[in-house]
Structures are given as structure tokens and as C-alpha cells.
C-alpha positions, 0 to 999 in steps of 0.5 A: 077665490072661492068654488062653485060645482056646475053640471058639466053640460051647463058649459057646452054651448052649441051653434050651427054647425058650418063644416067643409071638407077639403075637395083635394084631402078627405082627411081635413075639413074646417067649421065653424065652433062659435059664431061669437053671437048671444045665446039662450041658456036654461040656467044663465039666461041671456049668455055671451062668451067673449071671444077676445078673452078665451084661454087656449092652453094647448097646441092642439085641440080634441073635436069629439061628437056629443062631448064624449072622449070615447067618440073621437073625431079628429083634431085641431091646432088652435082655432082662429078668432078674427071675426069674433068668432071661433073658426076651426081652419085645420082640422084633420078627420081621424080614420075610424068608425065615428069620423067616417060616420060623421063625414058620411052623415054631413055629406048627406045633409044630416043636420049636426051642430057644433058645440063647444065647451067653455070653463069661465074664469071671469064673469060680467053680470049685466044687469037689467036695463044696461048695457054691454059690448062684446063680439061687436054686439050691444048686449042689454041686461039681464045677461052674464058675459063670460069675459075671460074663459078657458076652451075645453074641446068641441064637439059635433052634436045631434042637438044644440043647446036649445034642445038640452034643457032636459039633458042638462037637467038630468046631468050629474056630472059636476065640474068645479069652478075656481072663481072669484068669491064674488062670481062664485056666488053670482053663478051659484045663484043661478044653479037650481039646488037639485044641482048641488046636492050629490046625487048618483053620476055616471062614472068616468071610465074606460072599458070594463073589467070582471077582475075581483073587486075584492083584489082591487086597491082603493085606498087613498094611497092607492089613487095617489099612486095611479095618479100620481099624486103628491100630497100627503092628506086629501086636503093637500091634493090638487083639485085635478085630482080630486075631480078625478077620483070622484068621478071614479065614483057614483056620489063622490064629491071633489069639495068634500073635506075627506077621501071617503066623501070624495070616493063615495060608492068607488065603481072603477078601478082606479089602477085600470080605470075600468068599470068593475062590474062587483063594485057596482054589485057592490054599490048596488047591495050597500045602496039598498041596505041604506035606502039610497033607491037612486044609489042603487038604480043608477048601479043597476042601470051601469050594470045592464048597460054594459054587462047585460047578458045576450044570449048566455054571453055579456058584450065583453064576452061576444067582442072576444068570440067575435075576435076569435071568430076573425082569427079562425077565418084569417087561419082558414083563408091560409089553409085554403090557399095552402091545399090550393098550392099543393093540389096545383103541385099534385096536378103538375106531377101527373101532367109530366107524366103523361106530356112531360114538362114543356107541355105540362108548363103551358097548361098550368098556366090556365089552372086557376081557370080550368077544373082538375078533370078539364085540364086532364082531358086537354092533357090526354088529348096532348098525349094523343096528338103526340102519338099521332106525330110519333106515328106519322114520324115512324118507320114505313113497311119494307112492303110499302109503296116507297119499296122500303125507302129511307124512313123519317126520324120520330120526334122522340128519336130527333129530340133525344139527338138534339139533346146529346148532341146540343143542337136544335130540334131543326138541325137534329132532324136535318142531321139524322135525315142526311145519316139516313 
């Protein structure tokens, strides 16, 4: 067995991009990842990869847009391969910015592409003037049919792999193949040198960090223990591991002999797995010191992408206010109903006073429709209409055209008698009637 280091992108391979979303649950959709079909590749040529010999490892499968693990969205059991083809048949869309962006985007015919990233593990080199069969098709050399391979992820995509030659190209992040010597040799081959040499990649991270790099462990033990690691010497670690830590790294190199060359120019904690921003200060004034100008931009580039200053304030920075900024409005919403509920009790204490409870129950019920100043003026012509029936309830003059006549209760007289005689408003007034 032997290895070979190909650039990440060189395995991803893209088709049109089929996709239904589920009529009945917005949340599923299906798609096709691979039609099974020849294609074009900028460093193989002519490639098939067989679908009867892919390697599904897990039970359930990450679909991602552009290949980036940061941009989730959704997931998949394990896609069926009649037909010779990868169909994605259960998919269910995660609920979140780039899931939603994807379905909005697919509804209105935005023309995306899946992609799909294969590992080989098995190599068939047909040569020119042959012949070979797979996926139901008759391929003629030159060509390379990956005859067993691992599947890695999909992912939904801007542009196919047509379109990627330049990206590609400009690829620096390198996996790493355990092969037969003889498939080893076959595929390093067909890499342009300038993809072997170490040369500066983006790291692998999540999130950023201002944390003193000087605080932060980057010993060997210390990776083997955020790892959680066994082997005793770097050349006793497994390869996973290796792959790992370098990439934690700007040049770092899983095949190198020693750890210092695995971790060259360390940018991320390994602890955290955040980018720290005084490793790439760092990496940056070494790189200089040496001459390694492509070192040293690529630390400056990391540095103005993610902690570039806007307005005094890095994205970290304005992310926290934005947070902040949400959380004094959640408290301000509260307040507001707080002061809304005690000027309602103020309101209400007022109207008892002057119309007492029963009346005072039925205008607040209009209080979220009504200002303060009209519920009190509805309230004063209450207190008036009541004047006028305790008036025309009151006593007549002796002098009068009924010659002194018996006169009728006030309300207030008939209500006070119901109430200590715990009878009807109706019966009272009958009752002190007939007493009169």
C-alpha cells in the first residue's frame, strides 16, 4: 500500500442537480447526486465512478452547499443506487438560514447543481484504444474508473465541476489516499506538481478566538489529548489524526516524518478549534522573517477576512452588540407591557370612583381601543346620566301638582335596600314602593 496527496476539490464531482421538494411536507425533498454517467475531469480525464462499488460507511449522510460543513443543509439515509445511479430518495431539509435560502432559491429556478464527493480506493486505468463497461455504459480509453470508492457527502452547488478547473487549481487543501502502490503511482501521475508541494491552505476551523496565543497548548501531547489520540510518537498516530492537526495548520503536512512538519505555522487552537487571531499574527511575522511571501499573505488574508475592523468593531465584535441589542429590546417589549398593565389599574381605580365597579367593568373592556382622555369622558357622561336618574328617582315638592303625594325611591335608596335585604334591584323598588 502506498499514499498519494490529492487537493480536496479534485474528488467532488458534480451533476445537474434534479430536486423535489415534498408537496405534503416542506421539510423532505429527493435528488438526484449521481446520474452514474462519464465525466470530464481537469486533472483525470475522461472518469466513471462505479456505482456498484461505492462504500456507504454510515447510516445517515450530511448534504451541504459548496462542500462546507459550516453551510448545513440537511441530511439523508443512505441513497438508493438502482439504476446505476445515486438517488437521494429521504432527505429531510434542516430549518435554518441556508436550508431555507437553498428551497427559496430551487423554487424560483435558480439553477444549482449537486456535487458529490467520492474517496477511490480502487482504480481501473483503461487505456487508449480499449475498452470498459460500467454504470451500463461502454467506456473507451483513455479513462480512470474508480471501481471501488468511498462516499463522503453531497452537496448543492453554484457551479459543476466544468466550471471548477480554476478552483480547483487554486486548491490547497489536500487529503490523503491509502491506495495500492500501483494506483498510488497511477494518480500521482496525473496531479500537476504544484499540487504537491506544501504550500499555504486555509485552515480548518470553527469560529474565531482573540484568546492569547501565547496561553494556548500546542505541544504534540496537547493535540493528542484534544484529540484523543493514542500513539506515543507522531509516526505511531493514525492517519485521521494527522490529517487533523495539519489542517489546524497553514503548511503542515499529514505525511511528514515529524510533528513540527505535520503542524507548520499552527493558526488554530487545538483545544477550541477556533481561528486565533495572534497565531495568524504570528504566522504572519515569522513567515515574513523567513521570506515565505505566500506564508504570510495567506495569514493576512485570514486576518482581514474574519477580524477585519468595521466601524472600530471586528464581526465578532458586532455579532455580540447585535445579541445585546436584541436582548435590550426583548427587555424594553416587557417593560412596555409592564407600564401598559399598571396605567390600565391607574385607569380603573379612577372610573370606580366616579361610576363605581359594574360601570367601571364594562368600559374597560374597550381600553385597548380607547385613549385615556375618551374613556374619561364616556366615564363623566355616565356619572351624569346617573345624576339625571337619581334626579328624576328623587322626592317631588310638597308644593307640587301631586300635593305631596308619596314620592319614588332613588336608585341609590333601591340599591342599598337590595343590597341588605339580599334581594333584586326589581323587588327592592316594589318593596319600598308598597312601604311607601
Amino acid at each position: 500500500m502506498a499514499t498519494v496527496k490529492v487537493p480536496e476539490k479534485a474528488l467532488q464531482f458534480s451533476e445537474n442537480l434534479a430536486v423535489e421538494f415534498n408537496e405534503d411536507d416542506p421539510q423532505k425533498a429527493k435528488m438526484l447526486g449521481y446520474s452514474g454517467k462519464p465525466m470530464e475531469h481537469p486533472f483525470f480525464g475522461q472518469l466513471v465512478v462505479d456505482v456498484s462499488g461505492i462504500n456507504f460507511r454510515h447510516d445517515k449522510f450530511p448534504i451541504l452547499e459548496d462542500h462546507d460543513d459550516e453551510k448545513k443543509i440537511g441530511f439523508s439515509n443512505v441513497p438508493s443506487t438502482e439504476k446505476n445511479q445515486v438517488y437521494f430518495d429521504d432527505i429531510t431539509l434542516l430549518d435554518n438560514y441556508f436550508a431555507k435560502e437553498f428551497k427559496k432559491n430551487s423554487d424560483r429556478g435558480f439553477p444549482y447543481q449537486a456535487s458529490i464527493s467520492f474517496y477511490p480506493k480502487k482504480i481501473e486505468d483503461v487505456q487508449q484504444g480499449a475498452k470498459s463497461d460500467v454504470n451500463g455504459y461502454t467506456v473507451e480509453g483513455p479513462a480512470l474508473i474508480f471501481r471501488e470508492s468511498d462516499f463522503r457527502e453531497s452537496s448543492v452547488v453554484t457551479f459543476g465541476m466544468d466550471h471548477r478547473t480554476s478552483s480547483v487549481a487554486q486548491s490547497n487543501e489536500n487529503v490523503v489516499l491509502n491506495l495500492s502502490d500501483k494506483d498510488a503511482k497511477l494518480i500521482s501521475q496525473k496531479i500537476p506538481e504544484e499540487f504537491k508541494l506544501s504550500s499555504p491552505r486555509t485552515p480548518s476551523y470553527k469560529g474565531i478566538e482573540t484568546k492569547s496565543w501565547g496561553s494556548v497548548k500546542k505541544s504534540f501531547k496537547a493535540y493528542k489529548v484534544a484529540y484523543g489520540e493514542e500513539g506515543e510518537q507522531w509516526d505511531d498516530t493514525s492517519q485521521e489524526f494527522k490529517n487533523w492537526a495539519a489542517k489546524t495548520s497553514l503548511v503542515g503536512d499529514p505525511e511528514a516524518d515529524t510533528f513540527d512538519e505535520g503542524v507548520s505555522y499552527p493558526v488554530v487552537n487545538p483545544n477550541t478549534g477556533k481561528l486565533n487571531k495572534g497565531g495568524l499574527l504570528a504566522a504572519e511575522r515569522y513567515a515574513k522573517q523567513q521570506d515565505e511571501t505566500a506564508i504570510a499573505d495567506k495569514a493576512r488574508s485570514l486576518l482581514d477576512k474574519e477580524f477585519k475592523k468595521e466601524n472600530g468593531m471586528t464581526e465578532e465584535e458586532i455579532k455580540e452588540m447585535q445579541n445585546k441589542l436584541q436582548n435590550y429590546e426583548a427587555k424594553i417589549e416587557d417593560y412596555e407591557k409592564k407600564i401598559a398593565e399598571l396605567a390600565a389599574e391607574t385607569v380603573r381605580k379612577d372610573l370606580e370612583a366616579k361610576i363605581g365597579k359594574d360601570d367601571t367593568d364594562l368600559l374597560m373592556k374597550f381600553n385597548d381601543k380607547l385613549d385615556v382622555d375618551s374613556i374619561n369622558e364616556i366615564a363623566e357622561k355616565f356619572k351624569s346620566y346617573q345624576n339625571t336618574i337619581n334626579e328624576l328617582g328623587a322626592p317631588k315638592g310638597e308644593s307640587g301638582n301631586d300635593g305631596g303625594a308619596n314620592h319614588e325611591p332613588s336608585v341609590e335608596e333601591v340599591q342599598k335596600y337590595a343590597a341588605e335585604n339580599d334581594v333584586s334591584y326589581l323587588e327592592a323598588l316594589k318593596q319600598l314602593s308598597v312601604k311607601e
